[in-house]
Phi, psi and omega in degrees: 000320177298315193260036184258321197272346150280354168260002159264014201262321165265103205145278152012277199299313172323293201295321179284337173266335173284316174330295191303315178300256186352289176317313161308287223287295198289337157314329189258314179316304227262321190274302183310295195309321208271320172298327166296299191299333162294329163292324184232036154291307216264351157287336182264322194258020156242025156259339186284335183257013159236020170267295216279341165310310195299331161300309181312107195310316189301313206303290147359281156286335166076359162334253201250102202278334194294294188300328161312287179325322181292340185255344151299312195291333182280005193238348177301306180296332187254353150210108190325324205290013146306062235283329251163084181245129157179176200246138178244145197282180194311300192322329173131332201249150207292122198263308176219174169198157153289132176085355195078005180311151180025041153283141193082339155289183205232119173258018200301353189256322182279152196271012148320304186286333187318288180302322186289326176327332157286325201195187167279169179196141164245108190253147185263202216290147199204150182265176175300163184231326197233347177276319211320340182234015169256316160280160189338145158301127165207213214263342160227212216226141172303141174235158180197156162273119187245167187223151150224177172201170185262169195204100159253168175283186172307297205282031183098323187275142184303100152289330205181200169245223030274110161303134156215144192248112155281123180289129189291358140328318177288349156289301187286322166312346173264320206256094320052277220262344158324288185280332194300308190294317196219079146232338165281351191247342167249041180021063176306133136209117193290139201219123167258151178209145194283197187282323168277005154092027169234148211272095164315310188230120173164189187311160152330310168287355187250334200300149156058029156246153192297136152195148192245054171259174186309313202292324173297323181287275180347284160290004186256352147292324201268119178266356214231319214070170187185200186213167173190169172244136193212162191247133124326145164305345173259002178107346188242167184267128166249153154253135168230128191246165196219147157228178164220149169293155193063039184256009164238047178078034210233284185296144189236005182247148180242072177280154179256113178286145164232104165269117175242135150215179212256126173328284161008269172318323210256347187248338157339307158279332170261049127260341197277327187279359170288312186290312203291324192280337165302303185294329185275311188279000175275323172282306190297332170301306170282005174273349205245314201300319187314296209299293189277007147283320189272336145330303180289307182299342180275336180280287186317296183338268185354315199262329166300352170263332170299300135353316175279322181310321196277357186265338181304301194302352176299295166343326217047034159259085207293321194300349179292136184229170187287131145282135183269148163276107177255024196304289190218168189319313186307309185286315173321317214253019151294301194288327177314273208305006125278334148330293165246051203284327177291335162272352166287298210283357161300313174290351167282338200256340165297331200281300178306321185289322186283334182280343169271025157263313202287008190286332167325298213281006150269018191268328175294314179297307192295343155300319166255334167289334165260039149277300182350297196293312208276001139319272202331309189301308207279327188275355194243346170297312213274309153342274185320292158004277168325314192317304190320305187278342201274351199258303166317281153342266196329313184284322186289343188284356196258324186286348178296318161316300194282335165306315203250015164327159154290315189267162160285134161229124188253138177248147191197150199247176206301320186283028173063027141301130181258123216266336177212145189212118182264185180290323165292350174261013147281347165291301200289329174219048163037026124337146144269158195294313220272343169275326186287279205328124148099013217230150169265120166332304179294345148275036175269298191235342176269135167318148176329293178323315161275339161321305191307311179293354173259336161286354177266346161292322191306308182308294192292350167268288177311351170296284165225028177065013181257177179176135178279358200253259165004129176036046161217187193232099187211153214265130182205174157262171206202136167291113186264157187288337160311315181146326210271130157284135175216162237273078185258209186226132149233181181226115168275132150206154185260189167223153195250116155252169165300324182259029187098175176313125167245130174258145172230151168187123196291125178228130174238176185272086152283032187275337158327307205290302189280343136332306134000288216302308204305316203289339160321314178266348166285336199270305176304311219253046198206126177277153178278357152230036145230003206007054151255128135048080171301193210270305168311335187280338186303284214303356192294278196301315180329297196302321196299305182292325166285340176293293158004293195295292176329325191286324197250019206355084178225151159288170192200133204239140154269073180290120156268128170221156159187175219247131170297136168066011194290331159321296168301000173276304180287346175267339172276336177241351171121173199248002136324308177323306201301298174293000144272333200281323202274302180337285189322317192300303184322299183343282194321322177313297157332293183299329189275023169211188191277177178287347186266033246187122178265138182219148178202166162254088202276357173171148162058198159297021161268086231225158199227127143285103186251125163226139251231133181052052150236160203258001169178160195312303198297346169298318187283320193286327139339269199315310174316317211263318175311326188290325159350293229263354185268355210235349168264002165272159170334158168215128180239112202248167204329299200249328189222183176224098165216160247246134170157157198210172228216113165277092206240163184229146195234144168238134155242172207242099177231119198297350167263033175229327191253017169347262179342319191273164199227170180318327187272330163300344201260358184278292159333323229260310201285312199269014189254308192278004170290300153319308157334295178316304141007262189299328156299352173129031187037205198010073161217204213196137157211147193233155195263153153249162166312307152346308207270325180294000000 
């Protein structure tokens, strides 16, 4: 009993402490992974806000130094941790910033302008160098992330840089909100450490020191992450689980998670449950031992009296007679059964007579149970059959399926050989199944121009299991067996087989959708009661037609106009009138320059002419007295007929004189001499100068 009962006791303890281990280890692994995944969320979405600056026309043109800053500082205000954002011009020197920090100064050294001058860049972690005493004081020394990207204009050439210095507050503010539920109460710690082993983030003492632990080794190998228990450099064992960032291509910085806690801690509860299973199992061992001593003297008397009889009777004192025992059932059915031992073996000798009659009829039985037997097998055969044939079925209902699918499906085996092709990709890239089947997929369906990038994705899912295509859903051309490409949706997903990779893949037709997509975006730029040209499609056109004017140094004329008096037109016939009157106006407007010539609307009666190749002021100014002379004539509308004339202000633009001036000035330009026109007595033409913006 002593010794069954320490060895489930150990046997316990083994099993409680490997659980216990198991449970710690997956815990800390599970904190690493949620901390990885948080790095590099929060690195994707200040690449995506540093993408999204780059779209931005002031940024772009590199201009107008108020209005940039004004669009640093609103994007600073909406995420604090944005210790620094601004742009600097090629040469190096800071063209804006949020807040004006360090404008006019020269970043030409830092390797943020380097790097960015090329490409996106991500720079790690640094403590400031040129901020450190222009921002706010706080209790410890700035650290920052730089992010850049090159900032061209339309035609391509490098206007600038742009930087953003992320404060390393935003690391600690994740392992913070990490940690919040269990770090003061299991003494939890979180530790990032760069590639050179040095500790970025973490307890104090560990911060801006070298280390070189398993868990650091580990992650900087480990593409998956994991966990281990290790002894620190202070002495003590942590279980640590560890991962690292940028392994699936999204994050461009490669940090190592270090999650720690202190063995001690993390094994605390199966030692209190260890000790209380020492303590139970020591009172119950010695409560079984007391119990089967006094078990035992009752069970022994018995069988000792028993014993002495058999040994007299050994003897030849045949008057010795057995006793029965009547304590309990065991010692009863001992003593019968020497009692009557001498009529058992008679009855054994009766027993040998019977077993040599029945043995035929046990030759028979055993004779018809493996016929028994050999049924069951022909019946687990015809099974297996069955099994056989419902496995056939399952597969052909299933090619029946994927046959009459809506989408196209392609099946392709790891050398890209095509394993399956259904009726819709034979609609969709005009292929026939009996040509395609056994053909490399990439020639089939993907364009030239793309292949290269696709075996090499292909190499690299086989490689290291990553991929931007596989088990996601994106938008592409698709080769048709004519030649021509078109616009699909696809879905990859693989099957892990004994013989390698099954790629599977759903292809739909989107050219609706993109079709869709364009009138959608033709509607945003279109006003809805002239259907001309909005204030946005203007602002649009403008820069693009003055870039023009430059490339081919030819003018370029701005007409401001509106209609003298048009309040009173709505208020005397009504704003039905008012909105046919503006319908009409367009019309006329329209006819009176070419179709390669932008007429647009920007609010109200207000309206912009953009023109476009003259060859001289006085071309423009032509034009301006036509529209004059088109717009004085009658207009005859539902109900009624009037009379009205139109006031324009004209700016021209000539780019080897006017290099400096930009759209809103030439806008400005336009709308001053309208107002002009205005005070002079309306329905005329005035041209604006340079001068007047």
């Amino acid at each position: 009993m002593l010794i069954t009962t320490v060895s489930v006791l150990i046997l316990v303890d083994q099993f409680t402490r490997g659980y216990a281990r198991s449970e710690a280890e997956t815990r800390m692994k599970q904190l690493a992974w949620q901390m990885q995944d948080a790095l590099e969320r929060g690195m994707n979405e200040r690449e995506i806000d540093l993408r999204l600056l780059l779209q931005r026309p002031s940024i772009r043109s590199a201009s107008d130094v108020a209005r940039i800053r004004r669009v640093l500082n609103e994007l600073q205000a909406s995420v604090p941790r944005y210790a620094w954002i601004g742009l600097a011009r090629p040469d190096g020197s800071v063209l804006a910033a949020t807040n004006g920090l360090l404008e006019g100064a020269s970043v030409a050294d830092r390797p943020w302008f380097q790097e960015g001058q090329k490409r996106e860049y991500a720079g790690d972690y640094h403590p400031a160098v040129l901020l450190s005493k222009k921002l706010p004081a706080q209790s410890e020394p700035w650290r920052f992330v730089d992010l850049s990207a090159p900032v061209q204009d339309a035609d391509g050439r490098l206007v600038g840089v742009l930087g953003m210095h992320l404060s390393w507050a935003w690391a600690r503010d994740i392992a913070a909100k990490l940690l919040d539920p269990t770090g003061n109460r299991y003494d939890v710690d979180v530790i990032i450490v760069r590639d050179d082993g040095t500790a970025i983030l973490g307890p104090g003492d560990l911060e801006e020191t070298k280390l070189d632990t398993a868990s650091v080794r580990a992650a900087r190998n480990s593409g998956e992450g994991g966990s281990l228990l290790e002894t620190w450099p202070d002495g003590r064992r942590y279980v640590t689980g560890y991962a690292r960032t940028g392994q699936k291509g999204g994050m461009k910085l490669n940090w190592n998670i270090i999650v720690r806690q202190p063995e001690t801690v993390a094994l605390a509860a199966f030692r209190d449950l260890e000790r209380r299973v020492i303590v139970v199992g020591t009172l119950s061992g010695a409560l079984l031992v007391i119990l089967a001593y006094f078990l035992t003297r009752r069970l022994v008397a018995p069988i000792n009296a028993l014993s002495a009889a058999l040994e007299q009777r050994a003897e030849g004192h045949a008057e010795v007679s057995i006793p029965r025992v009547d304590s309990y059932r065991e010692i009863q059915l001992l003593s019968s059964t020497l009692v009557n031992m001498v009529a058992r073996e008679e009855s054994y000798l009766r027993e040998v007579r019977s077993l040599n009659e029945s043995l035929e009829q046990r030759v028979a039985e055993r004779t018809s149970r493996l016929h028994e037997t050999a049924k069951a097998l022909q019946q687990a055969l015809d099974q297996q059959q069955a099994n056989q044939i419902q496995l056939e079925e399952s597969a052909a209902e299933l090619r029946a399926i994927l046959e009459n699918a809506q989408d196209a499906f392609i099946a392709a085996d790891e050398q890209g050989r095509v394993v399956e092709w259904n009726r819709q990709a034979e609609l969709l890239l005009g292929w026939p199944r009996d040509q395609a089947m056994g053909r490399d997929m990439a020639e089939l369906i993907i364009p030239p121009d793309m292949r290269t990038a696709h075996n090499r994705g292909m190499a690299q899912f086989l490689e290291d299991g990553t991929s931007v295509v596989i088990n996601n859903r994106i938008e592409l051309q698709a080769l048709h067996h004519d030649g021509h490409e078109l616009p699909i949706e696809i879905t990859v997903g693989h099957v892990k087989r004994q013989s390698g990779h099954l790629f599977i893949a759903f292809l739909h037709d989107i050219t609706e959708r993109l079709a869709f997509r364009d009138q959608m975006r033709e509607l945003a730029l279109t006003d809805v009661l002239t259907s001309l040209p909005n204030r946005r499609a203007f602002s649009d056109r403008l820069p693009e037609g003055m870039m023009r004017a430059r490339r081919a140094h030819q003018l370029l004329a701005l007409f401001f106009m509106d209609l003298d008096g048009f309040k009173g037109i709505n208020d005397r016939y009504g704003h039905e009138a008012g909105d046919e009157l503006l319908v009409e106006f367009a019309r006329r407007l329209q006819r009176s320059v070419r179709d390669v010539d932008t007429v647009a609307r920007l609010a109200g009666d207000e309206f912009v002419v953009i023109l476009e190749n003259l060859q001289s002021q006085e071309d423009a100014l032509m034009v301006a007295e036509k529209v004059l002379h088109t717009i004085r004539e009658p207009f005859q509308l539902t109900h009624s007929t009037v009379n009205i004339s139109s006031s324009i202000g004209v700016a021209v633009y000539h780019p080897d004189l006017d290099g400096e001036v930009g759209p809103e000035e030439l806008l400005a330009m336009a709308d001053k001499a309208m107002y002009a026109a205005k005070r002079l007595g309306k329905n005329r033409v005035e041209l604006g100068q340079v001068s007047d913006v």
